[in-house]
BAFIFI-362967 format. One record per residue (C-alpha): residue number from 0; residue in one letter; x, y negated, z negated. Coordinates in pm, whole numbers, plus 50000, padded with zeros to 5 digits. Layout:
REM BAFIFI-362967
> pos,code,xx,yy,zz
> NUM,A,X,Y,Z
...
END
This chain:
REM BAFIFI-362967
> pos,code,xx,yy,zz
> 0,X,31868,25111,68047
> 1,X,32119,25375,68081
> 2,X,32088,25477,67679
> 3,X,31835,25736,67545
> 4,X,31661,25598,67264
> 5,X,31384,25884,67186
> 6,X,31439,26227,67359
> 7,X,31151,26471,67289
> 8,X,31243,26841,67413
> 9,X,30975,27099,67448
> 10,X,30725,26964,67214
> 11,X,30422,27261,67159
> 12,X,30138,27131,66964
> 13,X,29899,27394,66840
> 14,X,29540,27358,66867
> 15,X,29283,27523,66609
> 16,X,29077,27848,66679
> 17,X,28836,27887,66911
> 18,X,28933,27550,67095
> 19,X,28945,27510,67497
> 20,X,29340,27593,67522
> 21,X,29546,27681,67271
> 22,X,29758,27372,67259
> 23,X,29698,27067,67257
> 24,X,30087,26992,67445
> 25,X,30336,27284,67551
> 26,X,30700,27203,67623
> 27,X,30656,26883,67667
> 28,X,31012,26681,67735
> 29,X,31051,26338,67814
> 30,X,31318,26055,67745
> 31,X,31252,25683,67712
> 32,X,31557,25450,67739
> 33,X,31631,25168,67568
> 34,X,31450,24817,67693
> 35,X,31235,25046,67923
> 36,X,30871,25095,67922
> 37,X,30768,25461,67993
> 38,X,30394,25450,68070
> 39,X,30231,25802,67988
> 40,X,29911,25860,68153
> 41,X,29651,26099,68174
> 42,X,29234,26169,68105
> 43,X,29106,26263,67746
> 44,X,29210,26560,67637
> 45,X,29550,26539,67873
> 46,X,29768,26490,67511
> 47,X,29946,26157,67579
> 48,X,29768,26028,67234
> 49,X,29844,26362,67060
> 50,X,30250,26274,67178
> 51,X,30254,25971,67020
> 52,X,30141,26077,66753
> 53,X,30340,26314,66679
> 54,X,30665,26084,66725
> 55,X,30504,25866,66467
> 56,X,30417,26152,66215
> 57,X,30056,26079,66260
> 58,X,29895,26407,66342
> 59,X,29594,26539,66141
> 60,X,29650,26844,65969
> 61,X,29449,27045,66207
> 62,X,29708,26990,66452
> 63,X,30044,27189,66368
> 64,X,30388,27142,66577
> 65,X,30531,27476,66671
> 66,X,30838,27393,66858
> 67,X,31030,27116,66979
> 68,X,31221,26836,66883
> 69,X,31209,26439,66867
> 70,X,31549,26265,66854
> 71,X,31568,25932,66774
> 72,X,31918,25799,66729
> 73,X,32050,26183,66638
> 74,X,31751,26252,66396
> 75,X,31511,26460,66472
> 76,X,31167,26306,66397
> 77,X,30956,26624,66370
> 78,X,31175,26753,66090
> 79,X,31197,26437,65819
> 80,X,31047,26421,65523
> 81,X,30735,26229,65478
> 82,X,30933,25942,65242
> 83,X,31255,25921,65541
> 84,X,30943,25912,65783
> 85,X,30750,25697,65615
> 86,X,31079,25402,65583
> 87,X,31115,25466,65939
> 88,X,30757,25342,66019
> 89,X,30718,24975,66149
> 90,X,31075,24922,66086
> 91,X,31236,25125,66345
> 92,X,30901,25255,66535
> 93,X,30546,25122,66499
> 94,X,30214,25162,66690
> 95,X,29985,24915,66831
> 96,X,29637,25157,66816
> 97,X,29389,25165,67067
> 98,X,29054,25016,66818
> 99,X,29182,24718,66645
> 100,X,28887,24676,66437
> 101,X,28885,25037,66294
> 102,X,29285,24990,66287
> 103,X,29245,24684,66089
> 104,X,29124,24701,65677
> 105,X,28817,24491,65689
> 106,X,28840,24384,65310
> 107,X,29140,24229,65372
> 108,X,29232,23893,65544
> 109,X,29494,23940,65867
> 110,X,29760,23733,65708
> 111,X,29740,23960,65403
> 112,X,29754,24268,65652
> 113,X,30068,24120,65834
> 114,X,30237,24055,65477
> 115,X,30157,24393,65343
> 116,X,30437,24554,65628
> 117,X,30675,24314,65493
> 118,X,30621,24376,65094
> 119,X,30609,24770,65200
> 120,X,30987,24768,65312
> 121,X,31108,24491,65099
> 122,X,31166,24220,65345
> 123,X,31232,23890,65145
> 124,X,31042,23735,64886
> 125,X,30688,23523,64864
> 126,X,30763,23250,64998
> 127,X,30983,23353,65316
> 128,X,30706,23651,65376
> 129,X,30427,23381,65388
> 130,X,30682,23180,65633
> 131,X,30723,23523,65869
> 132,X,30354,23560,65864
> 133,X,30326,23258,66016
> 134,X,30586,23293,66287
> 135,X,30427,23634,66381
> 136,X,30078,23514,66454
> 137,X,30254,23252,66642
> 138,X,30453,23426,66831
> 139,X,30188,23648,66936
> 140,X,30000,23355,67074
> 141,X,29680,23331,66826
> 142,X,29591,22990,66776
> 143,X,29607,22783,66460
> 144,X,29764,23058,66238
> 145,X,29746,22900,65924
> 146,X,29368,22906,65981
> 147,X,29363,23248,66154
> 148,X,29618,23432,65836
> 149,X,29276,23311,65631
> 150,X,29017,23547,65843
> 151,X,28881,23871,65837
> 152,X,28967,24118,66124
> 153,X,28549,24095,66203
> 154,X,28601,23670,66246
> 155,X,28838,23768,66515
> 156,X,28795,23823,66918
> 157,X,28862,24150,67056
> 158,X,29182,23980,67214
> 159,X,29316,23838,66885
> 160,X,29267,24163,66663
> 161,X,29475,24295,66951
> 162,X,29724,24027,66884
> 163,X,29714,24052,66488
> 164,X,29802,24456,66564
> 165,X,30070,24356,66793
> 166,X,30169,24084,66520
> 167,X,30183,24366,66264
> 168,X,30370,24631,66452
> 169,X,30653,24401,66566
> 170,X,30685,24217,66226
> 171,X,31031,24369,66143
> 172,X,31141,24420,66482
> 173,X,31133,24780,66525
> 174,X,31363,24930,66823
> 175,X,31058,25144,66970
> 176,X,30733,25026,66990
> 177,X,30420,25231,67093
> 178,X,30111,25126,67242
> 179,X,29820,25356,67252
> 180,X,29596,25175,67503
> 181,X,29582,24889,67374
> 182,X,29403,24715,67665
> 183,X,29161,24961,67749
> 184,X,28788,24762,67662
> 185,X,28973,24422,67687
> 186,X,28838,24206,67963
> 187,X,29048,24151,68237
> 188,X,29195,23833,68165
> 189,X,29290,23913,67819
> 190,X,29443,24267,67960
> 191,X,29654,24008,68140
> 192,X,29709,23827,67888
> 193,X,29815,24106,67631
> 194,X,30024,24279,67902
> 195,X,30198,23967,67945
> 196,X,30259,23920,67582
> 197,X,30416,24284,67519
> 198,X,30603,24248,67848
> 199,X,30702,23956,67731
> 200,X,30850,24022,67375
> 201,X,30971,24340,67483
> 202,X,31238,24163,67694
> 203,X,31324,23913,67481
> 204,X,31381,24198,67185
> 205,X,31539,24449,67429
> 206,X,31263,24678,67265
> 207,X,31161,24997,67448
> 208,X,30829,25046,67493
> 209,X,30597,25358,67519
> 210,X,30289,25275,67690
> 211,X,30029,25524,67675
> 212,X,29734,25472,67933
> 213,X,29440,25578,68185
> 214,X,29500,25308,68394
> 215,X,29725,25294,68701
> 216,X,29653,24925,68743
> 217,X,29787,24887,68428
> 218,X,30084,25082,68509
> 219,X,30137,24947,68792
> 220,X,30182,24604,68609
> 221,X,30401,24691,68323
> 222,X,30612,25007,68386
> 223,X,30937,25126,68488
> 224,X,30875,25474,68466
> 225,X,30571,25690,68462
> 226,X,30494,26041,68300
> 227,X,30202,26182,68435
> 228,X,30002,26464,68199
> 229,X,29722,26683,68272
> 230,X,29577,26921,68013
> 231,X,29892,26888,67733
> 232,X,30097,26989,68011
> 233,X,30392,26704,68185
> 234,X,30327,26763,68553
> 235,X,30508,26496,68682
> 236,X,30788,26202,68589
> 237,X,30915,25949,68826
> 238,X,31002,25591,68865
> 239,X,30642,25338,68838
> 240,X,30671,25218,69198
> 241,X,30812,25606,69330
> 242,X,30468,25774,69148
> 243,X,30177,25475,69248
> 244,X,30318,25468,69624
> 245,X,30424,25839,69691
> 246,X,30266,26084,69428
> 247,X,30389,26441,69446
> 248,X,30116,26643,69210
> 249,X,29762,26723,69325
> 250,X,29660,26587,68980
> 251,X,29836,26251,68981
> 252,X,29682,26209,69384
> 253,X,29307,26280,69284
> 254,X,29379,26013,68930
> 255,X,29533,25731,69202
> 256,X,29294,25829,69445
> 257,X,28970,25782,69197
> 258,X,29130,25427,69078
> 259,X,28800,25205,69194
> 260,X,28953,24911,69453
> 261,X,28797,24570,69567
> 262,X,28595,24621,69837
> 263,X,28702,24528,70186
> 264,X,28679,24138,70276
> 265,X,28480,24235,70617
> 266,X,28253,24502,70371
> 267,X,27855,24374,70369
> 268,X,27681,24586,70212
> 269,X,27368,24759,70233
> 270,X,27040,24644,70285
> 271,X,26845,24401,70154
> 272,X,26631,24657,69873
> 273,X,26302,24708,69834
> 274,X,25992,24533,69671
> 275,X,26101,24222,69415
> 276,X,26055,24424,69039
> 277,X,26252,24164,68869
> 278,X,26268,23843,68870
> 279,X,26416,23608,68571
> 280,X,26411,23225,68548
> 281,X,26532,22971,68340
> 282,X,26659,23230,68056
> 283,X,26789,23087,67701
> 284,X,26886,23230,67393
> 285,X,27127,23043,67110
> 286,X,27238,23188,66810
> 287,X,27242,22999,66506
> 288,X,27498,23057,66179
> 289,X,27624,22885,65894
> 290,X,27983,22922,65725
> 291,X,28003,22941,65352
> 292,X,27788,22820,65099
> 293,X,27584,22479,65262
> 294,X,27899,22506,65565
> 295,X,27858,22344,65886
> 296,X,27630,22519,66120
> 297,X,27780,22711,66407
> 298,X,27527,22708,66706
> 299,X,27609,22975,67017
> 300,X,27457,22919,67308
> 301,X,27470,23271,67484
> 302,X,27266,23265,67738
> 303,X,27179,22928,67938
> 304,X,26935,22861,68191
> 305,X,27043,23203,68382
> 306,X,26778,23324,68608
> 307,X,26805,23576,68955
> 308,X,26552,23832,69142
> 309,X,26649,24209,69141
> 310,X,26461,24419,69421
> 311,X,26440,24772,69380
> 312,X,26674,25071,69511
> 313,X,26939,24749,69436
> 314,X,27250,24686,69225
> 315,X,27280,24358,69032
> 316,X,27628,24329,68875
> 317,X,27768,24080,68584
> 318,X,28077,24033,68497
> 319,X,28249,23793,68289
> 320,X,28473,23744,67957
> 321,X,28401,23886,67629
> 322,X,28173,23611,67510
> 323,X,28036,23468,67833
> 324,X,27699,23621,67742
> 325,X,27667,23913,67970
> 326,X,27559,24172,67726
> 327,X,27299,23950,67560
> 328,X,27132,23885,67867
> 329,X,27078,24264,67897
> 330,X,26937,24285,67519
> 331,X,26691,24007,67587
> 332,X,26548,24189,67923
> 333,X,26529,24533,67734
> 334,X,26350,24266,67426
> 335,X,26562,24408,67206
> 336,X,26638,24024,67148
> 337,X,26410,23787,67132
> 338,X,26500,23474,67391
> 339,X,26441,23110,67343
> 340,X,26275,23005,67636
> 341,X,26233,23112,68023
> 342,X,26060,23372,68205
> 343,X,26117,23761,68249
> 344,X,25929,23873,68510
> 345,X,25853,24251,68527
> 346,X,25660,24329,68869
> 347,X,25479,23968,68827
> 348,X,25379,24046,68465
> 349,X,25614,23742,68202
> 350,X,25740,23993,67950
> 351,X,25897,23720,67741
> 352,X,25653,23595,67546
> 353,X,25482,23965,67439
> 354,X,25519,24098,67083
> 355,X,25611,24435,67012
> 356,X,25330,24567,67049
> 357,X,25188,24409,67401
> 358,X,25495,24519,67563
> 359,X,25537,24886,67426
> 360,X,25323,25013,67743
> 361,X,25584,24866,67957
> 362,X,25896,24927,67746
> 363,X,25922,25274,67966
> 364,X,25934,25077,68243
> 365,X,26271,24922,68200
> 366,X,26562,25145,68019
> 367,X,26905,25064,67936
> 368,X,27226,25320,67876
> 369,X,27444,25178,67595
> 370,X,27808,25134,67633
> 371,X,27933,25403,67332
> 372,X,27688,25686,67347
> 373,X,27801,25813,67051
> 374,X,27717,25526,66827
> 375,X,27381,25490,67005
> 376,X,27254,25851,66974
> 377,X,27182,25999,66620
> 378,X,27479,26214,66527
> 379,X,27211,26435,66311
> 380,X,26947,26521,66628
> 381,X,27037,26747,66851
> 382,X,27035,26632,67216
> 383,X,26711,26754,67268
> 384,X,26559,26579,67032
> 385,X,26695,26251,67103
> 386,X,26598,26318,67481
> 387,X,26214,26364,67357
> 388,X,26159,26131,67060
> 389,X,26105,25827,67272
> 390,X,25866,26015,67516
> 391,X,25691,26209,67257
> 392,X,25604,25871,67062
> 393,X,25510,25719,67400
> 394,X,25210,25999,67394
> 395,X,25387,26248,67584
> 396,X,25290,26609,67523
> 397,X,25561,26779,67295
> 398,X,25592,27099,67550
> 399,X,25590,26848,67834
> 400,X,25858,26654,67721
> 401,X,26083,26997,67653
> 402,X,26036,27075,68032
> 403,X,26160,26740,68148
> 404,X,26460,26701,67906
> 405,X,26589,27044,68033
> 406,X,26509,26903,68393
> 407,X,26678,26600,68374
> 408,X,26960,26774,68191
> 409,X,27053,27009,68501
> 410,X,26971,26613,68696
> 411,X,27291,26486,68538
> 412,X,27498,26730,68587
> 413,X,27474,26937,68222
> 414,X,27344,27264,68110
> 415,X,27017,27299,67967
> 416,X,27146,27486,67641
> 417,X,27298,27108,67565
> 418,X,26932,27080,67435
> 419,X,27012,27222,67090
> 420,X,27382,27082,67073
> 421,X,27479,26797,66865
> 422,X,27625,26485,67039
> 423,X,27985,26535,66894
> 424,X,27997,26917,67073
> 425,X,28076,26684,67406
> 426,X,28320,26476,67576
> 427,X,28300,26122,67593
> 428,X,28199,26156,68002
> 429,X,27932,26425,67871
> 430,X,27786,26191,67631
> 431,X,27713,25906,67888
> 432,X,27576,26186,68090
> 433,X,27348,26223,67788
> 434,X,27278,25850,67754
> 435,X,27185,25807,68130
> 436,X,26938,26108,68080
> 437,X,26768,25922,67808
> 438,X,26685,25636,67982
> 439,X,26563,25837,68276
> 440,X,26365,26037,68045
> 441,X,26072,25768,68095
> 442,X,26120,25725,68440
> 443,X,26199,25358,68441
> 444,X,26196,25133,68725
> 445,X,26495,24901,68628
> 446,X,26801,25073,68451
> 447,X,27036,24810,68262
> 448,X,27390,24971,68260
> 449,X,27597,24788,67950
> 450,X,27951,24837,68038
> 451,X,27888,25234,68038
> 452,X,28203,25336,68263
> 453,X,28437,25070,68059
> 454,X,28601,25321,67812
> 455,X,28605,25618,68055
> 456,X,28886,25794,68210
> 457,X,28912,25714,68620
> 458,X,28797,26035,68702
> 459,X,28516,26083,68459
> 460,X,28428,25718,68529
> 461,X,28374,25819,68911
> 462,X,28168,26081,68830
> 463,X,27933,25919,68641
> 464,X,27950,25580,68920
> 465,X,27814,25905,69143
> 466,X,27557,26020,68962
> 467,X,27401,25674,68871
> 468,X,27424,25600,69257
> 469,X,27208,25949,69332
> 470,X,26995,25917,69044
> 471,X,26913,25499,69204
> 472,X,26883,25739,69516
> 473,X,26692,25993,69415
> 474,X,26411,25753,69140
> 475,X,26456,25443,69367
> 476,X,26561,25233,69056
> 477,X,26654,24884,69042
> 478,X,26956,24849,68850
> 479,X,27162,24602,68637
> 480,X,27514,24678,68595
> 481,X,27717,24506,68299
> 482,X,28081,24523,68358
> 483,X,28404,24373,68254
> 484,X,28547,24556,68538
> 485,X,28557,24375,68879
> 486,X,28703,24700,69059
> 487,X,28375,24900,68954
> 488,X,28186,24591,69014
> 489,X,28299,24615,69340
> 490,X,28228,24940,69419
> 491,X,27857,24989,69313
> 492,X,27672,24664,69306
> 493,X,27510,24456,69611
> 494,X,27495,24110,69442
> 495,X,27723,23984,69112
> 496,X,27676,23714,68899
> 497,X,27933,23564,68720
> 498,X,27926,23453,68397
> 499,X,28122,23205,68188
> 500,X,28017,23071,67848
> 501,X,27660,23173,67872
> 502,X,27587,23074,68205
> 503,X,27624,23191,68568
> 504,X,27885,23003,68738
> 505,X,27867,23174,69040
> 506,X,27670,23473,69235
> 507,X,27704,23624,69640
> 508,X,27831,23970,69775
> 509,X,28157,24128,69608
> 510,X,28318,24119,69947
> 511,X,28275,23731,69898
> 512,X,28314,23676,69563
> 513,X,28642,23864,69516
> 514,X,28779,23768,69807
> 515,X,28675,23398,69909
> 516,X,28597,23327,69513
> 517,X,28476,22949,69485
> 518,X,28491,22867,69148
> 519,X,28823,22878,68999
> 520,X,28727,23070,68695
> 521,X,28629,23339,68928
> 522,X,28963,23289,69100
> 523,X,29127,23360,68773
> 524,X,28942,23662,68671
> 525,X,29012,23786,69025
> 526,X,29368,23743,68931
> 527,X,29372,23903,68635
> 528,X,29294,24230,68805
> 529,X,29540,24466,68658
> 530,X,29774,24597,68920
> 531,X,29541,24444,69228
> 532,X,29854,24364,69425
> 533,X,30009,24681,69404
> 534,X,29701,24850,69494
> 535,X,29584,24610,69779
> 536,X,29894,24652,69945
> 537,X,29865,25017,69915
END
């Protein structure tokens, strides 16, 4: 690794008028090396994406380069032509992007997708193309590929439209390949399992990888070196194991130091809670489809015979796969699904078998904060009005409901004038801010949390794990927190279940469950962890 394959020198990105800063990178420099992986991490906003980007010719036209250079075997990137750029793309460098589904063309079959990046550059005719295809999806480890070259990206797994990017991007074996957190709402064990794949191919191919990130578990895993940015600006570059162990910036010590970590083996807890508000038996709920015209039926059965007691001021945590049923165990609590059988019982009252109307008087009672809060608030109401809607229609007075919003707004940690803003005027950490002062808009007693830290940056995602512990504090809540995430599990819950295939293979403490796990798929999420070993021994 002693060759420079890209050298970027004192890239300056400028950002439009009236924005935060006024670029969105200044002098950035960096070099990645042939068969290395250069991780670059840093919060929103920090421009690691923006970077990338720009090496790939990818930048909207809001965003203008002003200086700087991107070599890449003696040509400067930043200064082709969009037709020498554009026969550059996925043959020498391609991206794997961060949504595959959005990434993906959803009228078209994945096969056809793969195939397309072949035809584009002239690689071979019919036949051998339809051969390659097949080898791709094979190589990348999705099963059956014959069958899976047939489906649509929305058939697909989260893990497997990772796989068919991945697929795509290395189809003609490009020298630089660059990921754009690719992992980062994967759960953990296929994180592990697409880590292990690019790792993987990367040595075989002797490509060189840049890896862009917010995760330090995930660097510690996969990289050799590590560029650290904060605010477009490169404030530190070092070797992976030099930078995780020994970190010299203020800003890469508070990222590392808000990394959440398994709690200690010896680590009890608090208390046992307060009253019982919760208490579910015997849950069930199966999905039912059909494939085709008169196909075979499909039956899912998401949620099987789950059942647990939740006493207030507490933390209930589940974690589990994609699939094992986690999040529609939280839909049928909140009755925004109906179940199939069981009980749900709300301070002694069955909640399960009420229609819509029996169980809007209680509905207040039991809130939930979504895990995008951008697709679940209305991007034409203003904050405001989304904050007051629900309580207004529940009979509160209009003026009443004004006073609380701007209450509960200065509660979590906002201004009040975010009243009359729109929800795309705010971060992504602002936004769950706004979601979590929805919910306590109607001062519930139990809040369901649906993976709402998963697709935050370390340090927003601390801040908001703060303010839902004050706000438990502060309203006594019992809560339910949905997580992919075993490190934030961890951290803020006094009791997990574990879920696998719809049901709950195993519940106790975190310091137990992580740490003396009994069942062995709870052993193998544990291992999955990204970077755990690094950061144990740290």
């Amino acid at each position: 690794m002693d060759e420079v394959l890209l050298s970027v020198r004192d890239l300056t990105i400028a950002l439009p008028a009236k924005m935060d800063r006024a670029h969105a990178v200044e002098g950035v420099s960096l070099d990645l090396m042939r068969g290395e992986i250069l991780c670059i991490i840093g919060e929103s906003g920090s421009g690691k994406s923006v970077t990338a980007s720009a090496v790939m010719g990818l930048l909207p036209p809001t965003l203008q380069v002003t200086r700087g250079q991107a070599l890449f075997g003696g040509r400067d990137l930043l200064a082709l032509p969009e037709s020498e750029r554009r026969a550059l793309r996925g043959r020498s460098v391609s991206m794997i992007f961060q949504d595959p589904l959005s990434a993906l063309n959803p009228l078209m079959t994945v096969g056809a997708q793969v195939d397309e990046v072949l035809w584009a550059h002239g690689w071979g005719d019919r036949a051998k193309r339809a051969a390659k295809v097949q080898a791709l999806l094979a190589e990348v480890g999705l099963p059956d590929p014959p069958l899976i070259a047939r489906q649509y990206p929305f058939r697909l797994s989260g893990g497997q439209r990772q796989r068919v990017m991945i697929a795509i991007a290395l189809a003609l074996d490009p020298d630089l390949l660059i990921a754009d957190e690719p992992t980062t709402a994967l759960d953990v064990t296929t994180q592990a399992q697409i880590l292990e794949l690019i790792r993987t191919i990367q040595r075989r191919k002797g490509m060189s990888v840049m890896f862009i990130t917010h995760d330090f578990g995930v660097v510690a895993d996969i990289a050799d070196r590590v560029v650290v940015m904060e605010k477009g600006l490169v404030v530190e570059t070092g070797a992976a194991a030099a930078v995780l162990t020994d970190p010299q910036a203020p800003y890469t010590k508070r990222l590392i130091a808000a990394v959440p970590r398994l709690r200690a083996a010896g680590d009890s807890g608090t208390g046992t809670g307060g009253a019982l508000i919760l208490k579910v038996e015997g849950l069930h709920k199966t999905y039912e489809s059909r494939s085709g015209f008169l196909g075979r039926k499909r039956v899912v059965r998401a949620v099987q015979d789950v059942g647990f007691e939740l006493r207030r001021s507490r933390t209930l945590g589940v974690v589990g796969e994609s699939g094992s049923g986690k999040s529609t165990m939280g839909r049928v609590l909140m009755k925004l699904i109906e179940a199939d059988g069981g009980r749900i019982l709300l301070d002694g009252q069955d909640i399960l078998p009420m229609d819509e109307r029996a169980f809007r008087p209680l509905r207040p009672r039991i809130q939930m904060v979504f895990q995008d809060p951008f697709a679940s608030l209305n991007p034409r109401q203003s904050v405001g009005t989304s904050l007051i809607v629900g309580p207004v229609a529940q009979g509160m007075p209009r003026a009443q409901a004004r006073a609380k919003a701007a209450e509960i707004l200065r509660q979590v940690g906002l201004d009040p004038t975010a009243y009359e803003r729109f929800p795309h005027e705010f971060s992504g950490g602002q936004r769950q801010r706004i979601g979590i002062a929805r919910a306590l808009m109607f001062e519930p007693e139990v809040l369901i949390a649906d993976e709402a830290v998963s697709a935050l940056d370390v340090s927003i995602q601390a801040q908001i794990l703060d303010l839902l512990k004050r706000v438990q504090r502060e309203h006594d809540l019992a809560m339910i927190f949905i997580t992919h995430d075993l490190r934030v599990a961890s951290q803020v819950c006094d009791e997990i279940l574990v879920m696998h295939q719809g049901r709950v293979v195993e519940s106790g403490p975190p310091a137990r469950l992580f740490h003396a796990p009994v069942e062995d798929y709870t052993r193998r999420l544990v291992a999955a962890i990204p970077g755990r070993g690094a950061r144990d021994a740290a």
